[in-house]
PQR file with spaces between the fields and no chain letter, atoms N, CA, C, O and H, PARSE charges and radii, in Angstrom:
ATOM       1  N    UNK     1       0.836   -1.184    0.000 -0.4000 1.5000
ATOM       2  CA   UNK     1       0.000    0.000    0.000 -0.0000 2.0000
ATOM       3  C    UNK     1       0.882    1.250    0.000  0.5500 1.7000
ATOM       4  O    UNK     1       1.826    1.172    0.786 -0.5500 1.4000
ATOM       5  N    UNK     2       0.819    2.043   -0.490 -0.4000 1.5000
ATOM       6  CA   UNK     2       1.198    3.695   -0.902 -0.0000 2.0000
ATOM       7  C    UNK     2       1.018    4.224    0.831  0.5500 1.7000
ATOM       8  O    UNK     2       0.193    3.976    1.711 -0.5500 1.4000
ATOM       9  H    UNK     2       0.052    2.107   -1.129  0.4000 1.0000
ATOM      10  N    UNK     3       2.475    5.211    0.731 -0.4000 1.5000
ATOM      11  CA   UNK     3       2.458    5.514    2.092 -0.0000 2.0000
ATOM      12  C    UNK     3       1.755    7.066    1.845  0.5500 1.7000
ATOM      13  O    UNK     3       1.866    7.384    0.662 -0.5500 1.4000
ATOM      14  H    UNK     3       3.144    5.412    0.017  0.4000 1.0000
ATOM      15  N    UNK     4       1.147    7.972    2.569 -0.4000 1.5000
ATOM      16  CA   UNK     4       0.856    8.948    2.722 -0.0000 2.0000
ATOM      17  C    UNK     4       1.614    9.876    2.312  0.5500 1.7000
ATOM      18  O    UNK     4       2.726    9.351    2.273 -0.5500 1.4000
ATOM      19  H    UNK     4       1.057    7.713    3.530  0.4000 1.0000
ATOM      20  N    UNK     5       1.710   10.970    1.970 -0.4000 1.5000
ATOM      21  CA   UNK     5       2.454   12.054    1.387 -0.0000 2.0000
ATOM      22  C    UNK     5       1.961   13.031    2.470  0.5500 1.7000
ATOM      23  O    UNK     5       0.834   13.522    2.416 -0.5500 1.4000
ATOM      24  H    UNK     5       0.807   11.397    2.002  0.4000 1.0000
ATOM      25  N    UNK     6       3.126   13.388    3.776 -0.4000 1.5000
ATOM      26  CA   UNK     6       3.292   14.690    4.320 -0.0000 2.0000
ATOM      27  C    UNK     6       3.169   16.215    3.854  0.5500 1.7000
ATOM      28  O    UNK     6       4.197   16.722    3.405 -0.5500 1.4000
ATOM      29  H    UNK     6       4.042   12.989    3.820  0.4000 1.0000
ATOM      30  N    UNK     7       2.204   16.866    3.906 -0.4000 1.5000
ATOM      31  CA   UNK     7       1.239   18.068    3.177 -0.0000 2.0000
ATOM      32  C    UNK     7       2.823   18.774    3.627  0.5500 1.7000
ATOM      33  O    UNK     7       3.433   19.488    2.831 -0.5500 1.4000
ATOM      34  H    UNK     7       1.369   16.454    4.270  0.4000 1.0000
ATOM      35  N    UNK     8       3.186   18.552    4.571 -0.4000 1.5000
ATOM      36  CA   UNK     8       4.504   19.674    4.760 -0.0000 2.0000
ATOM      37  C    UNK     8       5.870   19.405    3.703  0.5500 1.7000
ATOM      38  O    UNK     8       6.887   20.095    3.775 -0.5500 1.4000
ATOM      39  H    UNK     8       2.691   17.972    5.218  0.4000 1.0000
ATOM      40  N    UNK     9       5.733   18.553    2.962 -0.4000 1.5000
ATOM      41  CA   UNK     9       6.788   18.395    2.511 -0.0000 2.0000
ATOM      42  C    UNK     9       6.320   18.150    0.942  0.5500 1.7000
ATOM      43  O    UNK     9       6.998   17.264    0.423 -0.5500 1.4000
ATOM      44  H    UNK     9       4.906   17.992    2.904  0.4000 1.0000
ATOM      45  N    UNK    10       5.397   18.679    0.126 -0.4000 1.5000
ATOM      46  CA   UNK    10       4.847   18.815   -0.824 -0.0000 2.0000
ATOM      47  C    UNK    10       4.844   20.322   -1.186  0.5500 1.7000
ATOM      48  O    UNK    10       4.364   21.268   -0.562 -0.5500 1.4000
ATOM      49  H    UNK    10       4.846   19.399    0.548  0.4000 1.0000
ATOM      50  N    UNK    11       5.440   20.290   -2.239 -0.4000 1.5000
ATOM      51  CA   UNK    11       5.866   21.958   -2.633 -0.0000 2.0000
ATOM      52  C    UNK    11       5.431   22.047   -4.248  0.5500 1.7000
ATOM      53  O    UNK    11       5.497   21.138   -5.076 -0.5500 1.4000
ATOM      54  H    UNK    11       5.830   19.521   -2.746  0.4000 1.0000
ATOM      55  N    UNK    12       5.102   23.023   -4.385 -0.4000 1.5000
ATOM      56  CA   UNK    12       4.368   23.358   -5.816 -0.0000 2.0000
ATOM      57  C    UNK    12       5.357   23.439   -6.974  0.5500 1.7000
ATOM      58  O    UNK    12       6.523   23.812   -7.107 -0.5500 1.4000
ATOM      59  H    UNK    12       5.049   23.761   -3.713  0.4000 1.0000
ATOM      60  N    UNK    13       3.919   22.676   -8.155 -0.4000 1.5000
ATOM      61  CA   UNK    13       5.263   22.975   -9.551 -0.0000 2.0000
ATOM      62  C    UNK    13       6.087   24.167   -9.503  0.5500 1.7000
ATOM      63  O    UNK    13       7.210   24.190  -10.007 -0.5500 1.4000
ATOM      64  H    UNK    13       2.973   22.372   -8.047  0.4000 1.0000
ATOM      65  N    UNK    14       5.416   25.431   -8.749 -0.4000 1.5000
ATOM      66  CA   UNK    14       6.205   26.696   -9.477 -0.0000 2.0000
ATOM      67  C    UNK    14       7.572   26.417   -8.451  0.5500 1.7000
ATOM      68  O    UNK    14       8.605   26.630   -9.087 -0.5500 1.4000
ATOM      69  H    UNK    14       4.504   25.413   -8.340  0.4000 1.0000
ATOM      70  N    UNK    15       7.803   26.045   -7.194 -0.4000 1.5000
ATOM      71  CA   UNK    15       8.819   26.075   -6.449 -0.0000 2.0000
ATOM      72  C    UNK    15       9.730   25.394   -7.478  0.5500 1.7000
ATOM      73  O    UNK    15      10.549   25.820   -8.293 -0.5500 1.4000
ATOM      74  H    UNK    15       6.964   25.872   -6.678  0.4000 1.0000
ATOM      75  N    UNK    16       9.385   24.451   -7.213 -0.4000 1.5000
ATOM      76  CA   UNK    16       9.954   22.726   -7.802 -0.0000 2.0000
ATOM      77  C    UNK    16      11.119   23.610   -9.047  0.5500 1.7000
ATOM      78  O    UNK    16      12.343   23.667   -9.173 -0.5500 1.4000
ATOM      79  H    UNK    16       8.720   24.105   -6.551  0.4000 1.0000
ATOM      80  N    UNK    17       9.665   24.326   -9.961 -0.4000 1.5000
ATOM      81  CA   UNK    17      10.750   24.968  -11.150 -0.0000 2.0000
ATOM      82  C    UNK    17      11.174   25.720  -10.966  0.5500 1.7000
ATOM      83  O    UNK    17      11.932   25.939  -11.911 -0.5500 1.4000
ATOM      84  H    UNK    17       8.671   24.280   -9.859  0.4000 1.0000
ATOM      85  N    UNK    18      11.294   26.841   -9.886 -0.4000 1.5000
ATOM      86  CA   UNK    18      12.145   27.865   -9.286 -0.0000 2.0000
ATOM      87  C    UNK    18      13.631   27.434   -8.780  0.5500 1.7000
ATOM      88  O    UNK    18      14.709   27.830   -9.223 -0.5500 1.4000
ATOM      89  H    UNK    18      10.678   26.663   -9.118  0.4000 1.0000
ATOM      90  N    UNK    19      13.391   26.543   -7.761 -0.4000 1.5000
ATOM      91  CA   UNK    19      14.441   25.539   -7.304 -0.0000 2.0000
ATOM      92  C    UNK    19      15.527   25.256   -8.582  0.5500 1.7000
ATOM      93  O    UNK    19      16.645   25.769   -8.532 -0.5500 1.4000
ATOM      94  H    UNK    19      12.515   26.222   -7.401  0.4000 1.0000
ATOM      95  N    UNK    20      15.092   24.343   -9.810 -0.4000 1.5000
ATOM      96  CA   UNK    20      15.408   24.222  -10.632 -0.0000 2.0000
ATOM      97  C    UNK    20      16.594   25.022  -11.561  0.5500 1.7000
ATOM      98  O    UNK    20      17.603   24.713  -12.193 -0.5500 1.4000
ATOM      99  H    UNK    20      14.183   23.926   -9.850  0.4000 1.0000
ATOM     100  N    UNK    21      15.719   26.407  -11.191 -0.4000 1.5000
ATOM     101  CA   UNK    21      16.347   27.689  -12.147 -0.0000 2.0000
ATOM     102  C    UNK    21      17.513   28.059  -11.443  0.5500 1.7000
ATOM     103  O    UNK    21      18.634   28.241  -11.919 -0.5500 1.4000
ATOM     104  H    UNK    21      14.899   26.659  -10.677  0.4000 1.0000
ATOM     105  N    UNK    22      17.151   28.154  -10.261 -0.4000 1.5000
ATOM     106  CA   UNK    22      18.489   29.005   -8.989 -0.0000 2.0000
ATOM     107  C    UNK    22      19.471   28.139   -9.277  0.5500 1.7000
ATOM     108  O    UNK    22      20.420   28.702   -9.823 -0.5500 1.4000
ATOM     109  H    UNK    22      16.241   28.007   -9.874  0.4000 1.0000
ATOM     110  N    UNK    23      19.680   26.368   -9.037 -0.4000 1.5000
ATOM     111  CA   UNK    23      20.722   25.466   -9.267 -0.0000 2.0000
ATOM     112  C    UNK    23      21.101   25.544  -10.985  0.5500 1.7000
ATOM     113  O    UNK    23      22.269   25.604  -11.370 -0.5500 1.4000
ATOM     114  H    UNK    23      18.909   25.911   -8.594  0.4000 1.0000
ATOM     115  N    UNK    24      19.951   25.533  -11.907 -0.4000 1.5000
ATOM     116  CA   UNK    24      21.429   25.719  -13.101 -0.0000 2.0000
ATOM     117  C    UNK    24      21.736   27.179  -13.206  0.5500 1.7000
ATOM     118  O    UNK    24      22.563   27.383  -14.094 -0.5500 1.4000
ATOM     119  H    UNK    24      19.002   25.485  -11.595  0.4000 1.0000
ATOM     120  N    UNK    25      21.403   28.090  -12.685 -0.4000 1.5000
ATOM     121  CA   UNK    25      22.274   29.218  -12.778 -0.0000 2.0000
ATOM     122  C    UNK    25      23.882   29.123  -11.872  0.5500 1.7000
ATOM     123  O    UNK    25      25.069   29.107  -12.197 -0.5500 1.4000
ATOM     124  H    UNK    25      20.731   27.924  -11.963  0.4000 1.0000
ATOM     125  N    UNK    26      23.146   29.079  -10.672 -0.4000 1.5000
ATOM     126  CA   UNK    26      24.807   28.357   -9.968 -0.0000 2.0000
ATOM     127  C    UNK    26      25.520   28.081  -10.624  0.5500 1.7000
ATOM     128  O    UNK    26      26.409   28.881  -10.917 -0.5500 1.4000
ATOM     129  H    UNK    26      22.181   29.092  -10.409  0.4000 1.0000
ATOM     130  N    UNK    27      25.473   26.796  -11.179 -0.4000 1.5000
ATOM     131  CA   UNK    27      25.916   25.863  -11.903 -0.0000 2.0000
ATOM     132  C    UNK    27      26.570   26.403  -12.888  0.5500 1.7000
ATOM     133  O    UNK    27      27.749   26.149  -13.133 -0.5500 1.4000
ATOM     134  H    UNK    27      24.751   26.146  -10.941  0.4000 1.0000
ATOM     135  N    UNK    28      25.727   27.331  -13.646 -0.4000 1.5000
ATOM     136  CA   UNK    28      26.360   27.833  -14.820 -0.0000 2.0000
ATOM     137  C    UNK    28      27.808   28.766  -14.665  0.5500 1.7000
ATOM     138  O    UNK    28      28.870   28.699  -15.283 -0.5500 1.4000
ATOM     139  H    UNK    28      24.769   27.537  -13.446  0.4000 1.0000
ATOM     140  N    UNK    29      27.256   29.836  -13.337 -0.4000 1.5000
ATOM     141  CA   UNK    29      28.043   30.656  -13.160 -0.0000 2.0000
ATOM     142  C    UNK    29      29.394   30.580  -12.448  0.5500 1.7000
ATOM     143  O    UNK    29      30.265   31.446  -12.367 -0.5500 1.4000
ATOM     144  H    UNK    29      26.393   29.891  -12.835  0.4000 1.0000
ATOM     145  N    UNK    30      29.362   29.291  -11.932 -0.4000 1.5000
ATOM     146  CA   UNK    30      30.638   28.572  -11.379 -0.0000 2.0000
ATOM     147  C    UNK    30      31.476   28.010  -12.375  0.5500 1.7000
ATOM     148  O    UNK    30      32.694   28.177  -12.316 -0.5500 1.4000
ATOM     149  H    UNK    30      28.655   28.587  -11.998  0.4000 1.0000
ATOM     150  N    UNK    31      30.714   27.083  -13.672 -0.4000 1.5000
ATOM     151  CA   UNK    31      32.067   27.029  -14.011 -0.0000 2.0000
ATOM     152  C    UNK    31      32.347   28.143  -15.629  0.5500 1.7000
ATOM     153  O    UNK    31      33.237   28.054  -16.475 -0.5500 1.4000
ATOM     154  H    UNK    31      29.724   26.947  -13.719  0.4000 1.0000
ATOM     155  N    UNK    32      31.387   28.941  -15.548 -0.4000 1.5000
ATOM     156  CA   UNK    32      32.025   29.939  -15.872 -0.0000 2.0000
ATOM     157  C    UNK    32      33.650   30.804  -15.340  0.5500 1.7000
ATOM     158  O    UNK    32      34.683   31.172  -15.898 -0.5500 1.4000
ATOM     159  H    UNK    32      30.664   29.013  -14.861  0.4000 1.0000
ATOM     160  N    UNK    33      32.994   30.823  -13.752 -0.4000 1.5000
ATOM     161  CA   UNK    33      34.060   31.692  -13.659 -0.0000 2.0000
ATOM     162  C    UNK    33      35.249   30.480  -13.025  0.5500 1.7000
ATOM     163  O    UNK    33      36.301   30.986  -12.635 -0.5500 1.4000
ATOM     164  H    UNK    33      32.154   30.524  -13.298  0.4000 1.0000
ATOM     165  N    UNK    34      35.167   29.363  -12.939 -0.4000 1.5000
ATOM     166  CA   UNK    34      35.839   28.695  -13.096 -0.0000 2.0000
ATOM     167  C    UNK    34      36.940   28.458  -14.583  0.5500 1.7000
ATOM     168  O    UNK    34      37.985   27.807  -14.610 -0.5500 1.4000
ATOM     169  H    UNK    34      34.312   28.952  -13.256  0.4000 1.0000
ATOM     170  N    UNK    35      36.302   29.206  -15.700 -0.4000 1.5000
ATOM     171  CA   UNK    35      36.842   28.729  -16.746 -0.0000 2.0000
ATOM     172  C    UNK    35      36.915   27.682  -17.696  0.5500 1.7000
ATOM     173  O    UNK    35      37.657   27.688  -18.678 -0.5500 1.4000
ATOM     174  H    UNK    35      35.454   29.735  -15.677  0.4000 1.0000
ATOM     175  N    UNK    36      35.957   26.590  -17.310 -0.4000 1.5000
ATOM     176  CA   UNK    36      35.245   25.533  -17.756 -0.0000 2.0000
ATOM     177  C    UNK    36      34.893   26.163  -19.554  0.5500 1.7000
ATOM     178  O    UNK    36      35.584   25.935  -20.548 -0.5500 1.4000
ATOM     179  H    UNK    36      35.354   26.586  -16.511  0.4000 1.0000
ATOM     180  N    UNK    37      34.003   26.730  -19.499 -0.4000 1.5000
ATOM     181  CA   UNK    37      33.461   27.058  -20.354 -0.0000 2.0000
ATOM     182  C    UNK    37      33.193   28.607  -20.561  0.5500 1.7000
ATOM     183  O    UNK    37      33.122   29.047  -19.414 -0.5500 1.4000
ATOM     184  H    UNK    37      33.442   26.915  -18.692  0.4000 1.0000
ATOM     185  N    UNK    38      33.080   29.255  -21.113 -0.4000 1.5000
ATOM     186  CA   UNK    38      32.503   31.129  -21.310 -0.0000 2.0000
ATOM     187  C    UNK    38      31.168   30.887  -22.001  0.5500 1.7000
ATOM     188  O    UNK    38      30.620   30.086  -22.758 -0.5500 1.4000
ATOM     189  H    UNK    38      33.138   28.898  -22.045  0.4000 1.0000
ATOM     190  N    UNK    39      30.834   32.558  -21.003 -0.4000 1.5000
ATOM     191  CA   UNK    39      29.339   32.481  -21.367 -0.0000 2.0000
ATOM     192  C    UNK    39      28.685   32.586  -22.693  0.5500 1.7000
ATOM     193  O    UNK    39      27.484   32.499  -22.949 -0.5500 1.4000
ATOM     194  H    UNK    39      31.280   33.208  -20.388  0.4000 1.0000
ATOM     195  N    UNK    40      29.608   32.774  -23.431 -0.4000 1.5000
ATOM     196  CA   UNK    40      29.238   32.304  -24.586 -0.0000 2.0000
ATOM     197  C    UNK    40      29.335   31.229  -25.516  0.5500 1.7000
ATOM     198  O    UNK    40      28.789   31.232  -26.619 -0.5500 1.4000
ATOM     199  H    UNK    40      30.584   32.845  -23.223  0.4000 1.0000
ATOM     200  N    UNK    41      29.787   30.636  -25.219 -0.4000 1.5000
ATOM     201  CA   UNK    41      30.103   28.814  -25.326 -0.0000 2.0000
ATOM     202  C    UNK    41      29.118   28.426  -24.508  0.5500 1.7000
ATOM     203  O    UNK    41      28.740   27.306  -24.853 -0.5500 1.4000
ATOM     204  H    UNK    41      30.230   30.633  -24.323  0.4000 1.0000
ATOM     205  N    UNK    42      28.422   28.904  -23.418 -0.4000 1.5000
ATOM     206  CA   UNK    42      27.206   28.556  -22.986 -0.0000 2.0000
ATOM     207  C    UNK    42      26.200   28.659  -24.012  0.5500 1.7000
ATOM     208  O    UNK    42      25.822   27.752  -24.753 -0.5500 1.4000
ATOM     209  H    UNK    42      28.729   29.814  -23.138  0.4000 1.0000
ATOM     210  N    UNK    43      25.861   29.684  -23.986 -0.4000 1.5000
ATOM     211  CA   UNK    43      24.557   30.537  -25.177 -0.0000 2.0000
ATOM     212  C    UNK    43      24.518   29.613  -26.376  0.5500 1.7000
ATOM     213  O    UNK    43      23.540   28.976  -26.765 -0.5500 1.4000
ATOM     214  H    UNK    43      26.168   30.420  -23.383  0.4000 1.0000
ATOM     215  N    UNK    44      26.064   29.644  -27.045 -0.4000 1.5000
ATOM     216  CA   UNK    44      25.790   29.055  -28.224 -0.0000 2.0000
ATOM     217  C    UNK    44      25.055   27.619  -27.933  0.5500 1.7000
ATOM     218  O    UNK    44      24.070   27.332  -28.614 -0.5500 1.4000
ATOM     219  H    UNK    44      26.859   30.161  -26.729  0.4000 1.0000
ATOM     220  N    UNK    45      25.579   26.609  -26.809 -0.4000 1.5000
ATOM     221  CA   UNK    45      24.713   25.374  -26.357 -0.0000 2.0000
ATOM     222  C    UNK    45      23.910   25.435  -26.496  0.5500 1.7000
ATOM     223  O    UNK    45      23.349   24.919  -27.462 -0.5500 1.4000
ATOM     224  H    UNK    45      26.379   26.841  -26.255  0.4000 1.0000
ATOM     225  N    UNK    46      23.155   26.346  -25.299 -0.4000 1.5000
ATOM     226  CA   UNK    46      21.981   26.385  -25.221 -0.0000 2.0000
ATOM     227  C    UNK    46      20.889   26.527  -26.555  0.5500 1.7000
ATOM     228  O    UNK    46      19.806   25.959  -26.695 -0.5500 1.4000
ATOM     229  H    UNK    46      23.611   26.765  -24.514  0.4000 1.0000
ATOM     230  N    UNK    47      21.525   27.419  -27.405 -0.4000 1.5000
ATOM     231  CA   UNK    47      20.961   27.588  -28.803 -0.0000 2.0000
ATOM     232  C    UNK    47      20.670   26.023  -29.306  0.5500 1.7000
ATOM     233  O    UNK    47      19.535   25.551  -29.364 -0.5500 1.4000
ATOM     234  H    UNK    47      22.404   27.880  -27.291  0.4000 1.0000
ATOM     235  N    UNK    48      21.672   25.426  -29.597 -0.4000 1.5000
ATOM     236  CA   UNK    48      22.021   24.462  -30.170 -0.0000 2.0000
ATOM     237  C    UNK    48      20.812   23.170  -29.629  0.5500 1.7000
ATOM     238  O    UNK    48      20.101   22.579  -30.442 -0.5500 1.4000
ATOM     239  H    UNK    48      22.595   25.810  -29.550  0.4000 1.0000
ATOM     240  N    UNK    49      20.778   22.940  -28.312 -0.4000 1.5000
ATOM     241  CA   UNK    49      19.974   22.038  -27.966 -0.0000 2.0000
ATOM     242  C    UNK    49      18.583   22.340  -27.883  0.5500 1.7000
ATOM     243  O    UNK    49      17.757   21.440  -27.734 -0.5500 1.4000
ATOM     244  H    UNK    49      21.355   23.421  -27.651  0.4000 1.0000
ATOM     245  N    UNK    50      18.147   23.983  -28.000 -0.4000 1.5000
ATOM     246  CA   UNK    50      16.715   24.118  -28.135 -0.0000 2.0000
ATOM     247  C    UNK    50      16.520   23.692  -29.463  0.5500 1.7000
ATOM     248  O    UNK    50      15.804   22.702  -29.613 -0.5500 1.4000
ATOM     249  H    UNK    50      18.817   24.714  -28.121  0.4000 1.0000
ATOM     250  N    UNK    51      17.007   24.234  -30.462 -0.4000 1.5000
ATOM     251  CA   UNK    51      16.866   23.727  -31.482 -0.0000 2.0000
ATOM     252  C    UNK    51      17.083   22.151  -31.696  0.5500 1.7000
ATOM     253  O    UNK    51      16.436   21.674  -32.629 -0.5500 1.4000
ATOM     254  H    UNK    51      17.589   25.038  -30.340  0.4000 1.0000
ATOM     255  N    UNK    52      17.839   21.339  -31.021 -0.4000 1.5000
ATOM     256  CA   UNK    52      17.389   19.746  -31.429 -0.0000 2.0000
ATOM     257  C    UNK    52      16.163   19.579  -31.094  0.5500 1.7000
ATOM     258  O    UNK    52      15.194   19.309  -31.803 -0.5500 1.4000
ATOM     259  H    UNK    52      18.364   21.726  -30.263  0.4000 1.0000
ATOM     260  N    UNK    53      16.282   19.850  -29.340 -0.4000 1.5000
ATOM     261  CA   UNK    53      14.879   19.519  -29.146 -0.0000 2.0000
ATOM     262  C    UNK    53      13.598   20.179  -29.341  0.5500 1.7000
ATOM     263  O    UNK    53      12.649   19.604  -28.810 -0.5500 1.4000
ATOM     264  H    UNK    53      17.069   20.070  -28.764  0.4000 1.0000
ATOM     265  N    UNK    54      13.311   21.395  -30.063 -0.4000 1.5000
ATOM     266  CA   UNK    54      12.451   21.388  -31.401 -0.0000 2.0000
ATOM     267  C    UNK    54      11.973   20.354  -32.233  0.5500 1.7000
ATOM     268  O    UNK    54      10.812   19.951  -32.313 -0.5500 1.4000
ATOM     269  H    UNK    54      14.082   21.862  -30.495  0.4000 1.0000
ATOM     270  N    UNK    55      13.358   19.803  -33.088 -0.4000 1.5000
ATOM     271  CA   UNK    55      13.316   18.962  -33.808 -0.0000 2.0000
ATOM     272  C    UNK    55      12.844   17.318  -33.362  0.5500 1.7000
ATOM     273  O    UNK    55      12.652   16.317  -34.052 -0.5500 1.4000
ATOM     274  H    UNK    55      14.301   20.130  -33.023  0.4000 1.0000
ATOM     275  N    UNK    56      12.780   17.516  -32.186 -0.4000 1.5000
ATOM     276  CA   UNK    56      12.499   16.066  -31.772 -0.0000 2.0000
ATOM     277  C    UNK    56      13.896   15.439  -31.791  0.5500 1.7000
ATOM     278  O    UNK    56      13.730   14.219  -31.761 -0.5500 1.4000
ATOM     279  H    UNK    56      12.936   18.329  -31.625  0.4000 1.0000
ATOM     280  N    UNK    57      15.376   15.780  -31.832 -0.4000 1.5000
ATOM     281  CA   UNK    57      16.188   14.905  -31.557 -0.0000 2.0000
ATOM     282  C    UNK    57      17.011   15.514  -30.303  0.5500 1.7000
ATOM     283  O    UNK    57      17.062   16.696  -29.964 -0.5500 1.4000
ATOM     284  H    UNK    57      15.511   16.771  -31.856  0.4000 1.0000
ATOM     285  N    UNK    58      17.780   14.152  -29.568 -0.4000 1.5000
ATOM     286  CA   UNK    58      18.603   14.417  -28.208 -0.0000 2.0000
ATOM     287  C    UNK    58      19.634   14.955  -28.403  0.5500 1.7000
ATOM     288  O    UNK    58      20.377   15.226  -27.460 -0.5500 1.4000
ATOM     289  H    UNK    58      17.738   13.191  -29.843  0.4000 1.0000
């Protein structure tokens, strides 16, 4: 049987995708300034994979 779900520990889509946003910005901006990558070698990615997944490919 399915255990109960604690109302206190149930947080809304918008958190869930807020949460979401704050960690890949981190993320981003660390290894930016880490040197990993520049923010524009980001951008261009990001370009790059909206457009696959547009297209329906990974």
């Amino acid at each position: 049987m399915a255990t109960p779900l604690d109302p206190k520990q149930i947080v809304s889509f918008e958190e869930l995708l807020m949460s979401q946003v704050v960690q890949q910005e981190a993320l981003t901006r660390l290894l930016v300034e880490k040197g990993i990558f520049t923010k524009e070698e980001f951008l261009e990615m990001v370009r790059v994979v909206d457009q696959e997944m547009k297209k329906g490919r990974p």
